[in-house]
TIGUTI-364348 format. One line per field, with one value per residue (C-alpha): residue number from 1; x, y, z. Coordinates in nm, 4 decimals, padded with zeros to 6 digits, always signed. Example, Ala and Ser with C-alpha at 12.3 -4.5 7.8 and 13.67 -1.06 7.14 Angstrom:
BEGIN
n (1/2)
X (+01.2300/+01.3670)
Y (-00.4500/-00.1060)
Z (+00.7800/+00.7140)
END
This chain:
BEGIN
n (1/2/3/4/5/6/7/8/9/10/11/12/13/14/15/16/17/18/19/20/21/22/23/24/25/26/27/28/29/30/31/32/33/34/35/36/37/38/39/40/41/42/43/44/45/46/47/48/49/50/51/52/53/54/55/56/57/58/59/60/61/62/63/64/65/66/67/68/69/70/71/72/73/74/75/76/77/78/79/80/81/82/83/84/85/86/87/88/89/90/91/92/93/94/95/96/97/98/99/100/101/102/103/104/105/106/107/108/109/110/111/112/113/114/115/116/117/118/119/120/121/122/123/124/125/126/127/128/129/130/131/132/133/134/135/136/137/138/139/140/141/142/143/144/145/146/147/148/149/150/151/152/153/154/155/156/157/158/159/160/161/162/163/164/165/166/167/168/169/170/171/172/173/174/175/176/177/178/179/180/181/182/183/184/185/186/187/188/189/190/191/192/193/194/195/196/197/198/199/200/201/202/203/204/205/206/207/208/209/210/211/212/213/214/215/216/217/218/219/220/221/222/223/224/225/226/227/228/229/230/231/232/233/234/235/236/237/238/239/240/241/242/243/244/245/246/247/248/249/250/251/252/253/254/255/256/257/258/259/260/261/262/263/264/265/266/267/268/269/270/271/272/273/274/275/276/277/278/279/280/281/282/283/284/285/286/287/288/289/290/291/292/293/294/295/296/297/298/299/300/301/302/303/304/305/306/307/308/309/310/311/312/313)
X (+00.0000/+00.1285/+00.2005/-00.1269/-00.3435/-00.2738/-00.3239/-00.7070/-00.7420/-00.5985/-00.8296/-01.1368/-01.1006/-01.0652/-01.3628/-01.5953/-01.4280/-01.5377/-01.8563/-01.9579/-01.8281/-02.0053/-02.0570/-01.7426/-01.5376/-01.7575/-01.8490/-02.2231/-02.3558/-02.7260/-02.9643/-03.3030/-03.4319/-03.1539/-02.8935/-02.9234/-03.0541/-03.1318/-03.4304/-03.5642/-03.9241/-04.1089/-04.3092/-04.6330/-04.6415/-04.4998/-04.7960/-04.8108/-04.4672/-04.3962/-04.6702/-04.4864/-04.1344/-04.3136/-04.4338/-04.1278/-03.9319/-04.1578/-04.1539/-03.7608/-03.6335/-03.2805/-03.3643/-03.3135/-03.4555/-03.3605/-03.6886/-03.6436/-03.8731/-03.8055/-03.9367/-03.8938/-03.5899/-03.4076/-03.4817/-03.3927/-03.0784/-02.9707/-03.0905/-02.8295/-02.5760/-02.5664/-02.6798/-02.9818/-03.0306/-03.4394/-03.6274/-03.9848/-04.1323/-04.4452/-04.3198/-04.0258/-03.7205/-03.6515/-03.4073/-03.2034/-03.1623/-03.1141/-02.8384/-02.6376/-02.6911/-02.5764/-02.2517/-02.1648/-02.2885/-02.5899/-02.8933/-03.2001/-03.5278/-03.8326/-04.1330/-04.5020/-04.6899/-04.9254/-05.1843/-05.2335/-05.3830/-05.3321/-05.5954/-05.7418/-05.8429/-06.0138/-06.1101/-06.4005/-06.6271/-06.5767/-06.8400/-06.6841/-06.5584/-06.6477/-06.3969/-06.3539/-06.0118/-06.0461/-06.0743/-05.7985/-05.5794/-05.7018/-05.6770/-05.2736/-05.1837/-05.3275/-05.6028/-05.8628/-05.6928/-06.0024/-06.2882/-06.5332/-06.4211/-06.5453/-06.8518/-07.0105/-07.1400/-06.7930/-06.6019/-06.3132/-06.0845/-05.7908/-05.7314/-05.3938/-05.2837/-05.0593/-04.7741/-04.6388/-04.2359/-04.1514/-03.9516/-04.1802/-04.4127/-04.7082/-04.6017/-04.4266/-04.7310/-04.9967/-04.7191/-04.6700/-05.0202/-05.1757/-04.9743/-04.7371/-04.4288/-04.5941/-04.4849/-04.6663/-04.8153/-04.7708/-05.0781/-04.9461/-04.5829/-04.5242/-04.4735/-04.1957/-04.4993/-04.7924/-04.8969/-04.8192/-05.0123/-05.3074/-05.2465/-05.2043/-05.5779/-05.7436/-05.6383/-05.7095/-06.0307/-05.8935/-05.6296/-05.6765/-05.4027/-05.2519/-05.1387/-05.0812/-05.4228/-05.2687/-05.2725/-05.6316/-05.7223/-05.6650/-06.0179/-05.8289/-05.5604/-05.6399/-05.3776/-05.5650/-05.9154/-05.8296/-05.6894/-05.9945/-06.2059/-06.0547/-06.0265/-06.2671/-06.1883/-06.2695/-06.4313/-06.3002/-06.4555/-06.3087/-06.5769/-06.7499/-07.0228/-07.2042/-07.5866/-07.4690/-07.2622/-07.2362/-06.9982/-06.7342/-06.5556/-06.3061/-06.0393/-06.1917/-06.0209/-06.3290/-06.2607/-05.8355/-05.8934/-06.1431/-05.9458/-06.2749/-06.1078/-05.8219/-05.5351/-05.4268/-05.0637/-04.8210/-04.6247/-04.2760/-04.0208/-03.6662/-03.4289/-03.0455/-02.8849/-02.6830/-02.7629/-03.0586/-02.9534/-03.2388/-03.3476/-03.4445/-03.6103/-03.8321/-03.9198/-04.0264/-04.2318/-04.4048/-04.4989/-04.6046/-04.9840/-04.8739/-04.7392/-05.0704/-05.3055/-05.2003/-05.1503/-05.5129/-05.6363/-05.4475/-05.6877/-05.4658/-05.4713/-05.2405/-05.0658/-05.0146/-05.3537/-05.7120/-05.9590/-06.2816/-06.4985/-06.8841/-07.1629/-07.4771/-07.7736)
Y (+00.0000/+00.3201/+00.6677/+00.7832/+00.5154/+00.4437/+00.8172/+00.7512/+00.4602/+00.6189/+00.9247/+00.7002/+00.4798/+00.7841/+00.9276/+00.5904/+00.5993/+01.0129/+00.9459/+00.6418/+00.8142/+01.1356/+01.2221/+01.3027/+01.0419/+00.7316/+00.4484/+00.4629/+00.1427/+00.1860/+00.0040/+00.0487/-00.0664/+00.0349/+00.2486/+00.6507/+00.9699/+01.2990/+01.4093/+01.7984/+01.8370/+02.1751/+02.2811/+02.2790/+01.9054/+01.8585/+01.6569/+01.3715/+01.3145/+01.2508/+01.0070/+00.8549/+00.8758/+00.6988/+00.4342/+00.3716/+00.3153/+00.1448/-00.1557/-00.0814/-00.1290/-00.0296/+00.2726/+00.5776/+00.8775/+01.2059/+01.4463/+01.8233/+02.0936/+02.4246/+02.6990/+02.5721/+02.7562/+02.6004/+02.2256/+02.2986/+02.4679/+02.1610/+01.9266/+02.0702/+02.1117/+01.7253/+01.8119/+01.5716/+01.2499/+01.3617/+01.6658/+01.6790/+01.9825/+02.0892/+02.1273/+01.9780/+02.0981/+02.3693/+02.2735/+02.4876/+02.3099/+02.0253/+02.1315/+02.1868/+01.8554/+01.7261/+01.9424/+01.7732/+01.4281/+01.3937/+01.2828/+01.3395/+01.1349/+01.3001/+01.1251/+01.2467/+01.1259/+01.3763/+01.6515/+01.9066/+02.2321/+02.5719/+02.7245/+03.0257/+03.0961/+03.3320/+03.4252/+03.2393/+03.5618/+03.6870/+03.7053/+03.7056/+03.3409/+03.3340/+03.4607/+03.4587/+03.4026/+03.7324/+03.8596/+03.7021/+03.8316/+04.1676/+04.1377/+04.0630/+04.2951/+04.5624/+04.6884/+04.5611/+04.6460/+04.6868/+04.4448/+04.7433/+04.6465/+04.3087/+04.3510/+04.6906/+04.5857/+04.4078/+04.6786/+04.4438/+04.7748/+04.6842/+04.3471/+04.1972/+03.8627/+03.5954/+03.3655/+03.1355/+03.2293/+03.4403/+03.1776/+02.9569/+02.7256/+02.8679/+03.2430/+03.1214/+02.8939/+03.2323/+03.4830/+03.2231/+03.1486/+03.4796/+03.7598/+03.6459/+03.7611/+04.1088/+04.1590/+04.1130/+04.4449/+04.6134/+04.4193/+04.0974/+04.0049/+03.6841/+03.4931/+03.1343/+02.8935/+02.7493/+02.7085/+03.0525/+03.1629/+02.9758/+03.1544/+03.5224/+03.4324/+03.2883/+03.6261/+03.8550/+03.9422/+04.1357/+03.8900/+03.6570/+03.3632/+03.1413/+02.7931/+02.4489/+02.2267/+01.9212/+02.1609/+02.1144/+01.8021/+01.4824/+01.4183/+01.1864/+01.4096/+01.5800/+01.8967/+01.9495/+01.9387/+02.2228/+02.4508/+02.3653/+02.4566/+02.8213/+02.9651/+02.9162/+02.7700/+03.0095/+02.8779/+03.0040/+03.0397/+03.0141/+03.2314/+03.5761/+03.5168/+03.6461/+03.5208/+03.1299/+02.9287/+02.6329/+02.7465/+02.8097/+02.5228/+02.4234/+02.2414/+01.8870/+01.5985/+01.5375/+01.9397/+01.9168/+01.5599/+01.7008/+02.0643/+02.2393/+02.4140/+02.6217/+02.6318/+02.2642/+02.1740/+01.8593/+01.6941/+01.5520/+01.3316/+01.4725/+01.2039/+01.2541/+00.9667/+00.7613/+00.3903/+00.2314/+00.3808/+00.4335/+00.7659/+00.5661/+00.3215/+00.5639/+00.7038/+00.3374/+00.3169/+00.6822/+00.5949/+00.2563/+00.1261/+00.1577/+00.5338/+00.6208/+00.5253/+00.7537/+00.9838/+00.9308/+00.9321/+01.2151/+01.4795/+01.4745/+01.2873/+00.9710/+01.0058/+00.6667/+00.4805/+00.5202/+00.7288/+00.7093/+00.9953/+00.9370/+01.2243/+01.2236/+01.3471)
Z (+00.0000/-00.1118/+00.1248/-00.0271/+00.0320/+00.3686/+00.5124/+00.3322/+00.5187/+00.8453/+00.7461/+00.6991/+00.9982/+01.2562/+01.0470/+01.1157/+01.5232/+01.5505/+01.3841/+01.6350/+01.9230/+02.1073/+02.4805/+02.5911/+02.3434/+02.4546/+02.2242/+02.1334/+02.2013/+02.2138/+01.9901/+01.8781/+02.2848/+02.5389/+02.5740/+02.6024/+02.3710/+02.4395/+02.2226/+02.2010/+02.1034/+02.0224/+02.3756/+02.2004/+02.2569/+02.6028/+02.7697/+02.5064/+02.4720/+02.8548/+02.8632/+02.5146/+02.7255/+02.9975/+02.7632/+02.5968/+02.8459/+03.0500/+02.7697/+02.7076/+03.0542/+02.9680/+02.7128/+02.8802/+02.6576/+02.7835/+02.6784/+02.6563/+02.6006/+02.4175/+02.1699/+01.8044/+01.7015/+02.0085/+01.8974/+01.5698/+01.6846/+01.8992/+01.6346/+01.3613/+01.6916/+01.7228/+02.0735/+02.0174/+01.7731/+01.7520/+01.7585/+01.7540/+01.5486/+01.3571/+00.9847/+00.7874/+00.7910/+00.5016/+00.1825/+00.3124/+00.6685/+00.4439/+00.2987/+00.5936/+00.7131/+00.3840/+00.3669/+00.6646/+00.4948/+00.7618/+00.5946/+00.8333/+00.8216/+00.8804/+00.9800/+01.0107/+01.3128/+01.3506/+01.2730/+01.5499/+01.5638/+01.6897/+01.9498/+02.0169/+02.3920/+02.5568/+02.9365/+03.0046/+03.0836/+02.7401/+02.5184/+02.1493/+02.1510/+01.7531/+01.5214/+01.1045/+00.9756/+00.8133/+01.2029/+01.3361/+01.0550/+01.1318/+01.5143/+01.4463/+01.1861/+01.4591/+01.2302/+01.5086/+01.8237/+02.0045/+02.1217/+02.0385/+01.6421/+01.7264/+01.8809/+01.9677/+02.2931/+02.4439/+02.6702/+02.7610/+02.6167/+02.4010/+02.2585/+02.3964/+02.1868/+02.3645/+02.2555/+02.4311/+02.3041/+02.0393/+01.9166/+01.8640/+01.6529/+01.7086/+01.6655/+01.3221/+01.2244/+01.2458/+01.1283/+00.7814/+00.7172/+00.8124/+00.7712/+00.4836/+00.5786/+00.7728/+01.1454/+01.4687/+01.6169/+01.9506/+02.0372/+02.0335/+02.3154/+02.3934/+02.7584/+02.8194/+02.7732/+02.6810/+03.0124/+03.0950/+02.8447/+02.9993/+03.2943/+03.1385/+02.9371/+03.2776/+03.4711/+03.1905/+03.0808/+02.7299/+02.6423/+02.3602/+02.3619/+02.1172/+02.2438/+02.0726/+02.1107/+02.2695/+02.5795/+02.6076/+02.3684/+02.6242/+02.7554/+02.9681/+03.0924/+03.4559/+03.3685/+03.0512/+03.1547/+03.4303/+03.1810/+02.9855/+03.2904/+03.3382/+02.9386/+02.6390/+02.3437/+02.0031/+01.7287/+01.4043/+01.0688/+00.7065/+00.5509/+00.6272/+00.8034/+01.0898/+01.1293/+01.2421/+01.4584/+01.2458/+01.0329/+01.3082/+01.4065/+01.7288/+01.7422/+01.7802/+01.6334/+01.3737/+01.2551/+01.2210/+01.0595/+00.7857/+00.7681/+00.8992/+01.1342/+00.9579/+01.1941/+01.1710/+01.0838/+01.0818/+01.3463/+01.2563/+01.3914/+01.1995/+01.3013/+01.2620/+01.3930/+01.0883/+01.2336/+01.4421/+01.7346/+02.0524/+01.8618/+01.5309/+01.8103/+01.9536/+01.6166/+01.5139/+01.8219/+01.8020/+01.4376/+01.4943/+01.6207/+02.0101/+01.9788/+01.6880/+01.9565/+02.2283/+01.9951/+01.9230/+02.2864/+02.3750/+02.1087/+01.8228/+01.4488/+01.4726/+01.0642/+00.9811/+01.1453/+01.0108/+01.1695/+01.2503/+01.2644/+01.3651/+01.2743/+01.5613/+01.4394)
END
């Protein structure tokens, strides 16, 4: 073997050892059930994913999945830092994010699981809990800052819209679809959380808030039905109209499954690890029929399982 073609077989051997090495220069020996991976999910979906950690684990005895919570922007940030093998966000990631990974020969994997929704709430003695789309554009753009421009009668004063980060999905999701590239107005600040924009909404008889709907979606779930008991949920409309309520939809799972209600959007698993690893394990089992049926139960739309949806009369 030549001078040449042994420093590209020196070069290629450390390459393999660096790339199946990480925390501190330790082997990676975990498989697709045991071992250890730390995995950053967007905030908005906090409450199902602990009870899927719990699950997981409780089947895989020696997986250890390390679940954080932050604002969009962070996940993504530690997902192209290599700080985290998963990250758990509500859209795809961008050619552009692509092509970073693939500069550094990293080819992610992105999974649907999902269809959530984002949710308009309201303090529960407020009146107007019916809103057009056409309104909510309107309400963020500042051209209807007051409740007055809503409804004559309603004296709540000036209308104060709530995010839960300013880094996150759910500011991005309404700035994208509503105001096409406009900016938020002096109405609208954001808090740290979805919860604490529960709280702002529940003490604040002016506020409207914006939160993901898995907050308030698990029937089942005793933290969600108490935020359900102290805000009200908005229905929104697609059209102009004013004279009915059946054209304004909530965020049930029979409205985001037939696209009825307009704020629904797609959950993703973007996976970065190179081999089946524990993060390519728990992506399995989130996408498979154990992880779509809590999924299910918790309020939002499993992606790869059928659902039923039942009309009463």
């Amino acid at each position: 073997m030549n001078l040449r073609n042994l420093l590209i077989a020196i070069f290629a051997l450390v390459s393999f050892t660096a790339c199946n090495r990480g925390n501190g220069g330790k082997e990676q020996t975990d498989t697709a059930t045991s071992g250890e991976v730390n995995i950053v999910s967007d905030e908005s979906y906090t409450l199902i994913f602990k009870t899927l950690e719990y699950t997981f684990e409780s089947i895989y005895t020696h997986a250890d999945v390390t679940m954080k919570y932050k604002p969009e922007a962070e996940a993504l940030a530690d997902l192209m830092a290599d700080s985290c093998k998963v990250a758990v966000l509500n859209r795809d990631l961008s050619e552009n994010e692509k092509k970073v990974f693939q500069q550094n020969n990293i080819y992610p994997k992105s999974i649907k699981v999902a269809e959530d929704a984002v949710a308009l709430i309201i303090h529960p003695e407020n009146p107007d809990s019916l809103f057009t789309v056409s309104q909510v554009q309107q309400i963020l753009n500042g051209k209807d800052s007051l409740w007055s421009a809503i409804n004559p009668s309603n004296k709540s004063g000036v209308i104060k819209v709530v995010f839960d980060n300013k880094g996150s999905a759910n500011a991005r999701y309404m700035k994208d679809s509503l105001l096409k590239g406009g900016e938020f107005q002096k109405n609208v600040f954001a808090v740290n959380s979805n919860q604490e924009v529960i709280d702002y909404v529940r003490s604040n008889k002016s506020a409207i808030g914006v939160i993901s709907v898995n907050w308030i979606s698990d029937r089942d779930d005793t933290l969600s039905q108490q935020f359900l008991r102290q805000v009200k949920v908005v229905g929104i409309s697609s059209e102009a109209i004013t004279d009915t309520e059946k054209m304004y939809y909530k965020p049930y799972q029979a409205y985001i499954k037939s696209r009825e209600y307009p704020f629904v959007r797609s959950v993703y698993l973007i996976n970065r690890q190179t081999r089946a690893g524990l993060g390519t394990g728990f992506v399995s089992f989130v996408a498979g029929e154990k992880g779509q049926r809590m999924i299910l139960k918790s309020g939002l739309i499993p992606a790869t399982m059928p659902v039923r949806v039942v009309q009463f009369k």
